[in-house]
C-alpha positions in Angstrom: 158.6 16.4 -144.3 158.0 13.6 -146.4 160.9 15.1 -149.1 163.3 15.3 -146.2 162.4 11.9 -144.8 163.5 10.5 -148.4 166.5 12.3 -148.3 167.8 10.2 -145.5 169.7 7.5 -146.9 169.3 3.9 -145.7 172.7 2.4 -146.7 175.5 3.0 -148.5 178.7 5.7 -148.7 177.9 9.3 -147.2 176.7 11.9 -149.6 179.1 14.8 -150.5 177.3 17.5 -148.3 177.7 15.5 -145.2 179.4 15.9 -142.2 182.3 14.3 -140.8 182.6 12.7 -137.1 182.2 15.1 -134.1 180.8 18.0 -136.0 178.5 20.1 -133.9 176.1 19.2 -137.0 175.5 15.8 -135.4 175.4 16.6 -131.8 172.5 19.4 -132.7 170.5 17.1 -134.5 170.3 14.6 -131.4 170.5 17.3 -128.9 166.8 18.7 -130.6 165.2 15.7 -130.5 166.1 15.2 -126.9 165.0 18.7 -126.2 161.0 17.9 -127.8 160.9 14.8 -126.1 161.7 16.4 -122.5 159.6 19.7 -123.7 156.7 17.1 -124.1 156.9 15.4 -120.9 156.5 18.5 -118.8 155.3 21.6 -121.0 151.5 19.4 -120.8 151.8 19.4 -116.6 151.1 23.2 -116.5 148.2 23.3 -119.3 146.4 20.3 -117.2 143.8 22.3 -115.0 143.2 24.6 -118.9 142.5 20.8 -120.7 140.2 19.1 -117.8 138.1 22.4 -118.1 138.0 22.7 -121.9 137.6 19.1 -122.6 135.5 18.6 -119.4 137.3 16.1 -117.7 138.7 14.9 -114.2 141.6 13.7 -112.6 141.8 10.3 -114.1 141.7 12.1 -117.4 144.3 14.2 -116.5 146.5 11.6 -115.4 145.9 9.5 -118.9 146.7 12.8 -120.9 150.2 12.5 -119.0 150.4 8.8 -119.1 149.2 8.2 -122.9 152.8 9.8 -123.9 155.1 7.8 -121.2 153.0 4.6 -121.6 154.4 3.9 -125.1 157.1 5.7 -125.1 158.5 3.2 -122.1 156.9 0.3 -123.3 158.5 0.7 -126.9 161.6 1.7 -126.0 163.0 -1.4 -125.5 162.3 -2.3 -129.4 162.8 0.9 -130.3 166.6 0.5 -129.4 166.7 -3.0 -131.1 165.6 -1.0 -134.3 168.0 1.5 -134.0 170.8 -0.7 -133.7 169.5 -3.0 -136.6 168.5 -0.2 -139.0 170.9 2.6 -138.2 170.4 5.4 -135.6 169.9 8.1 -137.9 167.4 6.3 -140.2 165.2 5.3 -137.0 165.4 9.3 -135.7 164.7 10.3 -138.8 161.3 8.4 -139.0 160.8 9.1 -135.0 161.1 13.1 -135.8 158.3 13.3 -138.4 155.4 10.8 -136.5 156.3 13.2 -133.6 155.7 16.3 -135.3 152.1 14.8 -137.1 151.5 13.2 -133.8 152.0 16.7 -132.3 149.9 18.8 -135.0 146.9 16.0 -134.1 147.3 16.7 -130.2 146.8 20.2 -131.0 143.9 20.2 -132.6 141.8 17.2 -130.8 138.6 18.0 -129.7 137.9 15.8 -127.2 139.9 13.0 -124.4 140.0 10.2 -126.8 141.7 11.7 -129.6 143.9 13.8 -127.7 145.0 11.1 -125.6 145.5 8.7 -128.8 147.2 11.3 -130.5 149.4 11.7 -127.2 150.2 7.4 -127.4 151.0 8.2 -131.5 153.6 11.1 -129.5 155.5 8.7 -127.1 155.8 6.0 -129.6 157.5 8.2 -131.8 159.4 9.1 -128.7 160.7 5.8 -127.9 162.1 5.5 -131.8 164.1 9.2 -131.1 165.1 8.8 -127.7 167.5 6.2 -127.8 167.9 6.7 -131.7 169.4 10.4 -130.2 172.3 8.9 -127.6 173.1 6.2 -130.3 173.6 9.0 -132.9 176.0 10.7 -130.5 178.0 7.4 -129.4 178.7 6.7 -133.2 179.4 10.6 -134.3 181.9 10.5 -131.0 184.3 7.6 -131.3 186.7 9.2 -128.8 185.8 8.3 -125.2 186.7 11.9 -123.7 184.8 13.7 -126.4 181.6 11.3 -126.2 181.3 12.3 -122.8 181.5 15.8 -123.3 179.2 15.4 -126.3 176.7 13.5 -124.1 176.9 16.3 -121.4 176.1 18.7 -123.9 173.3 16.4 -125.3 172.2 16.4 -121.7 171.7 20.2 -122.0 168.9 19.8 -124.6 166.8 18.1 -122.2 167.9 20.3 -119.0 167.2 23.8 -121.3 163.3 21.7 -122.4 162.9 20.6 -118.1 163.6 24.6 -117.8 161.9 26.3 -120.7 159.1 23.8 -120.5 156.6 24.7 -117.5 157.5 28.1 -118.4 156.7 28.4 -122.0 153.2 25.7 -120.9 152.5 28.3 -118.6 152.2 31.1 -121.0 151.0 29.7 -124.1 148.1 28.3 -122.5 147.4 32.3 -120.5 148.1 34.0 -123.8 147.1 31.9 -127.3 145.4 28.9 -125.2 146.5 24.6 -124.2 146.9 23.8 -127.7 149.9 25.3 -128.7 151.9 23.8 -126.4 151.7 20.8 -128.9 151.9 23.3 -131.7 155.2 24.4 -130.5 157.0 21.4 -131.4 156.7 21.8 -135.0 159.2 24.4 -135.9 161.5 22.5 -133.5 161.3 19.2 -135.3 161.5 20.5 -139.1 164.8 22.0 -137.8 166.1 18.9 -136.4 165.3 16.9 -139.9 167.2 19.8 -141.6 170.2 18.9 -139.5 169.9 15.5 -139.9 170.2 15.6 -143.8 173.6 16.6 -143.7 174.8 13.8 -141.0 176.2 10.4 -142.6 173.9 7.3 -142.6 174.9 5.3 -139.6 175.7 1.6 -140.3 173.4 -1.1 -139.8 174.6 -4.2 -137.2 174.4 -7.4 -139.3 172.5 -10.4 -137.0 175.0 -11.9 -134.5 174.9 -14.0 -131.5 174.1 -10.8 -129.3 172.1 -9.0 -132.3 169.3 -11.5 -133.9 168.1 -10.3 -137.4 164.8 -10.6 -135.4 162.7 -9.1 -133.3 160.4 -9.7 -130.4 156.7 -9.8 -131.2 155.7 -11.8 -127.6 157.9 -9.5 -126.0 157.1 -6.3 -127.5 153.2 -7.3 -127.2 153.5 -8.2 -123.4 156.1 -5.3 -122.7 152.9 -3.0 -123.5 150.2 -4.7 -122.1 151.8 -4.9 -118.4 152.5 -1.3 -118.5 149.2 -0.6 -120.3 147.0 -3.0 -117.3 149.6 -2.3 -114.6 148.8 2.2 -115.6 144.9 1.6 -115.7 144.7 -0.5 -112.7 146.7 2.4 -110.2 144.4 5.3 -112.0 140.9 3.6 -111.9 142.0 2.6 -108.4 142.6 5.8 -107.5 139.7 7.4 -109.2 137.1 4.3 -108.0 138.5 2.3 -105.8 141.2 -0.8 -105.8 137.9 -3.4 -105.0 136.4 -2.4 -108.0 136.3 -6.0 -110.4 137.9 -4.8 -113.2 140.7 -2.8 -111.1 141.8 -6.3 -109.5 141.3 -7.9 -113.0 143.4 -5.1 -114.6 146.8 -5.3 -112.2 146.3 -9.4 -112.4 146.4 -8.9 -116.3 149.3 -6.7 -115.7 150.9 -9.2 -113.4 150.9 -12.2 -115.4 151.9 -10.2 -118.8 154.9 -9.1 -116.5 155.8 -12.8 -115.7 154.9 -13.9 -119.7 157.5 -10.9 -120.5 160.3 -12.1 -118.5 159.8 -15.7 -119.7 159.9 -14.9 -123.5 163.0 -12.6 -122.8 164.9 -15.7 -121.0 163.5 -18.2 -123.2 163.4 -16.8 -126.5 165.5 -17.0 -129.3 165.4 -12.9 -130.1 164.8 -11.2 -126.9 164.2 -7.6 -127.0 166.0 -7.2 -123.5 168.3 -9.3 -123.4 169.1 -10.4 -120.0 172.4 -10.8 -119.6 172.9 -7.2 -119.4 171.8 -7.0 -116.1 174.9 -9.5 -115.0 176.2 -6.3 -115.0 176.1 -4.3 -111.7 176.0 -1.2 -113.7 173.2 -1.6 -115.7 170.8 -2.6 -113.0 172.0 -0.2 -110.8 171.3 2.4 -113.7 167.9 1.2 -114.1 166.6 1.3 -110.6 168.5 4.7 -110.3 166.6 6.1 -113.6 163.2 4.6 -112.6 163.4 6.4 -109.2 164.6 10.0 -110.5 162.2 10.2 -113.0 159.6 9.1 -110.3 160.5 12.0 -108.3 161.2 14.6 -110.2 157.9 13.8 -112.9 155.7 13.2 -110.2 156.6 16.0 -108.2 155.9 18.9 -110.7 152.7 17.0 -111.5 151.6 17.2 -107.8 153.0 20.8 -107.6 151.3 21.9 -111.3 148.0 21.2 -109.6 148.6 22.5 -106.3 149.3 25.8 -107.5 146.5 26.1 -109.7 144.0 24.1 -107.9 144.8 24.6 -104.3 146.5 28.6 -104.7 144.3 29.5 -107.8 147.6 31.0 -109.2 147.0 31.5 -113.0 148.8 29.2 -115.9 151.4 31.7 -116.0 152.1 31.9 -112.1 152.5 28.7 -112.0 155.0 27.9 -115.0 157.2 31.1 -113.5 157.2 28.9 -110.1 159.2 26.1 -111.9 161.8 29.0 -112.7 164.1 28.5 -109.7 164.1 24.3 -109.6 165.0 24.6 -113.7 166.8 27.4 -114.0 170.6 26.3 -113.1 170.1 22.4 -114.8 172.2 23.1 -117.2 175.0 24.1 -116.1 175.0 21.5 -113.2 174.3 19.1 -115.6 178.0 20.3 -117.3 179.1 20.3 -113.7 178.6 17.0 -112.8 180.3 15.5 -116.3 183.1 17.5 -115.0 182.8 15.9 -111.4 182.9 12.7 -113.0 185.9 12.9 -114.5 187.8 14.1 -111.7 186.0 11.7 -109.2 184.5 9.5 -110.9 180.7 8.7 -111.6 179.7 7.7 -108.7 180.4 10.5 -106.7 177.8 12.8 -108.0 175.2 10.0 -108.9 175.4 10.1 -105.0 175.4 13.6 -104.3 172.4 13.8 -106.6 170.6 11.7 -105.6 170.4 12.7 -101.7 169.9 16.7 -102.5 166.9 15.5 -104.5 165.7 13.2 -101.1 167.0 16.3 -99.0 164.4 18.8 -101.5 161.3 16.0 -101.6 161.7 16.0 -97.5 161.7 19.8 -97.2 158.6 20.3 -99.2 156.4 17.7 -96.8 156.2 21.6 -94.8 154.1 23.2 -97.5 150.8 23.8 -96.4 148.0 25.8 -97.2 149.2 29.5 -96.6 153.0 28.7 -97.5 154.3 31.2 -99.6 154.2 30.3 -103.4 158.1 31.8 -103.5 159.2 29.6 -100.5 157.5 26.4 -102.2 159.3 27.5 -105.6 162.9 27.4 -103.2 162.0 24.2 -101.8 161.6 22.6 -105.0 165.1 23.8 -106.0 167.1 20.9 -104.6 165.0 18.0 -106.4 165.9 19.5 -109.6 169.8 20.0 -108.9 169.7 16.7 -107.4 168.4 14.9 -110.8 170.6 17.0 -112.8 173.5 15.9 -110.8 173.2 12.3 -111.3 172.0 12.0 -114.8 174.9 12.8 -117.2 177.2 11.2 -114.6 174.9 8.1 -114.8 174.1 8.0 -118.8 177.9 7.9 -119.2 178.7 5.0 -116.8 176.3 3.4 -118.7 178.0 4.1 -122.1 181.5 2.9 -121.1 180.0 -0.1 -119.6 178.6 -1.8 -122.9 180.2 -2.6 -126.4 179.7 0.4 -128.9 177.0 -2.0 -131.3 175.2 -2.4 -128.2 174.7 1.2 -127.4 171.3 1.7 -128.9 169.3 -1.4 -126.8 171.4 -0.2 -123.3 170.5 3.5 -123.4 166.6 1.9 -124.6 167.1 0.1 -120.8 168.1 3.1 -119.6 165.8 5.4 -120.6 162.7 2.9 -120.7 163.4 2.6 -117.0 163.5 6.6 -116.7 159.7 6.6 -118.3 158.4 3.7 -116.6 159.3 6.0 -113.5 157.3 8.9 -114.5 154.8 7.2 -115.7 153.9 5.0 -112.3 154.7 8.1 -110.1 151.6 10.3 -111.7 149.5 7.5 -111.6 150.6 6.4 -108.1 151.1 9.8 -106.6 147.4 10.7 -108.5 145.7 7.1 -106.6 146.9 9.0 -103.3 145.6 12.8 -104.2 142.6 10.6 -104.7 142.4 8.8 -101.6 143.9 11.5 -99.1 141.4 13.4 -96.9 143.2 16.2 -98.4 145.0 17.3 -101.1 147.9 18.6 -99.0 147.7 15.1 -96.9 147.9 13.1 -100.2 151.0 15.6 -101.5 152.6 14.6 -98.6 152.3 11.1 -98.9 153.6 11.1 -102.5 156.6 13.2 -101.4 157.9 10.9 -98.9 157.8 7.9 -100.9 160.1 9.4 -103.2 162.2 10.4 -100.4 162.4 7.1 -99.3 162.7 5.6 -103.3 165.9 8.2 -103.6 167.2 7.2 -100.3 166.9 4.2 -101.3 168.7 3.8 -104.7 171.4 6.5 -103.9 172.8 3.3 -101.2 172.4 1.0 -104.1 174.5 3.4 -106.2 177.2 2.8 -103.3 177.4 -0.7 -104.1 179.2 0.9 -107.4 182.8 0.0 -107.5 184.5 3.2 -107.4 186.6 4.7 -110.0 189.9 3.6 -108.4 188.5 0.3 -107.9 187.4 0.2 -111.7 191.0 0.9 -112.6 192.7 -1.4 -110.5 190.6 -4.4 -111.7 191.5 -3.0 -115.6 195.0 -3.3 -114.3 
């Protein structure tokens, strides 16, 4: 790995074997590091009842297993975009690809919480370097607008086939070879994307301007990970102990005022890592809010439903990853659907339509109960996957044409750091009400309708969009 690291030129012309713009070469490359970041995020939910036994740990374990990835990979994304923009998006995936696949080798063979959940921080930081390393890599390999989006639809793909194969393929490793090759996996998977990625032409680096500081943002990369580091322990050990508890109340005030430090430094500072005037934009914050809540639902709703299977219907690993088929198994090609859709109708049609089949799904499954069949519950979980695969290649590419191409790095970081800040609040929020439910299935319930509502919620904020008509009139 390190030989094909070195390989990866920093600066300069491309070498002779490399491949020209739009090549499927460079849309494979990005499209596999999309695909181990998504396989990560869900292939663990599945293994989580195998690791709290072998490990011996509870719930709030659990949760932090989950949470260690998403913590850093949102609360590095942000400078993780920065870097890509500054050093080139296919020298910053390249690094990204091989700390995942060593952070990945340590999950698999950690023998206790700590190290498997440090190991699983080591995985989301390299995460936050790929992820929006990955879209950058496609918006420079795809000048032309019409091809981008199809490229990013495709792109799209890699994570949809990961969200399908991942329960799944958790559900049997762990029944057949045991939890620990579900981080094993990712190895082959990553030494092929490095492969690719020595063939595809070192992408430029932004020279410091105005917009692009040769800087970056120590106080606001410190703080960024410090509120979502206070703000995730305060909602687990609140769930687990209690929100009285002293050093619950002194965690989420810690979290508070490193929020408030955050936003000061990023108005106030001379190199912001978020640079504020992107949310002028209607579109961006609209994205955000739409991103935080989808991943909130979808995330936290196959953690809640990985446990209820196994814990409340004592269905094996296996059962329970082949329950995940029907919600997964027609992503993909709704997420090809939806590019089309947004072409004919534009982007906010089906960010709309997505949205409220997801709410329609979360609603349906506050009937489960104790004797529901397994099959009906797998049914009932279909809409909330069509509905996020719906909205989010119609989404990423409104967020695209709305920013300058040099700037493409840092706004799919905002994007996407929004998308994991989601996840990573719902298990911990939705695990705080398991926690301090009378019941399981009361606590399920309650985590269900609040993303109802959330969906609800930002699919009306969506409408504030102007349309595509609109858009093209104001062009005009």
């Amino acid at each position: 790995m390190k030989s094909l690291l070195k390989s990866l030129p920093v600066s300069g012309p491309a070498a002779p074997e490399t491949v020209r713009d739009g090549s499927p070469v460079v849309l494979g490359a990005a499209l596999l590091g999309f695909f181990l970041i998504s396989l990560d995020a869900l292939i663990v939910t599945v293994a989580l009842p195998d690791i709290g036994r072998s490990l011996g740990v509870g719930m709030s374990g659990l949760q932090w297993v989950v949470d260690g990835y998403t913590l850093l990979f949102a609360a590095l994304m942000l400078s993780a975009g920065a870097l890509s923009d500054r050093i080139g998006a296919r020298q910053a995936y390249g690094g990204g690809v091989v700390l995942f696949v060593l952070a990945s080798a340590a999950c698999g063979l950690a023998t206790g919480l700590g190290v498997l959940v440090a190991a699983r921080l080591v995985q989301g930081a390299a995460a936050a370097v790929m992820m929006p390393a990955s879209l950058a890599l496609v918006r420079q390999g795809f000048p032309d607008q019409a091809k981008r989006a199809r490229a990013i639809a495709v792109w799209t793909v890699g994570g949809a086939v990961a969200v399908a194969a991942g329960p799944v393929l958790g559900g049997a490793l762990t029944a057949s070879v045991g939890w620990r090759w579900i981080f094993f996996v990712n190895l082959p998977a990553g030494l092929l994307a490095l492969v690719l990625l020595a063939r595809v032409r070192a992408s430029p680096r932004v020279r410091a301007s105005p917009r692009l500081p040769a800087r970056l943002d120590p106080v606001g990369q410190v703080t960024a990970v410090l509120t979502m580091g206070a703000l995730t322990y305060g909602v687990i050990e609140g769930g687990d102990k209690g929100f009285g508890r002293p050093v619950v109340v002194l965690s989420l005030l810690v979290a508070a005022v490193a929020a408030a430090t955050f936003l000061a430094a990023q108005a106030r500072g001379a190199h912001p890592m978020l640079p504020l005037p992107l949310f002028r934009s209607r579109v961006v914050a609209v994205s955000l809010v739409v991103g935080f809540m989808l991943n909130a639902a979808y995330y936290g709703g196959v953690f809640i439903f990985s446990l209820y299977l196994q814990q409340e219907r004592g269905e094996s690993a296996m059962r329970a990853g082949l329950m995940f088929i029907p919600m997964t198994a027609l992503v993909a090609v709704v997420n090809l659907a939806s590019a089309r859709m947004a072409g004919l109708l534009g982007p906010r049609v089906p960010m709309v339509a997505g949205q409220l089949t997801g709410a329609a799904g979360l609603v349906a499954l506050l009937t489960v109960g104790p004797h529901t069949s397994v099959w009906v519950v797998a049914a009932l979980m279909v809409p909330v996957g069509l509905g996020g695969a719906l909205t989010v290649p119609a989404l990423t590419a409104m967020l695209l044409d709305a920013v300058p191409a040099d700037r493409a790095g840092t706004a799919s970081a905002v994007l996407n750091t929004g998308r994991q800040v989601g996840g990573a609040i719902a298990v911990a929020v939705f695990g705080a009400l398991l926690a301090g439910a009378d019941t399981f299935l009361a606590g399920m319930r309650w985590s269900m309708l609040v993303a109802a509502v959330g969906l609800v919620l930002t699919a009306g904020a969506t409408l504030t969009l102007p349309s595509r008509d609109a858009r093209r009139d104001a062009e005009v």
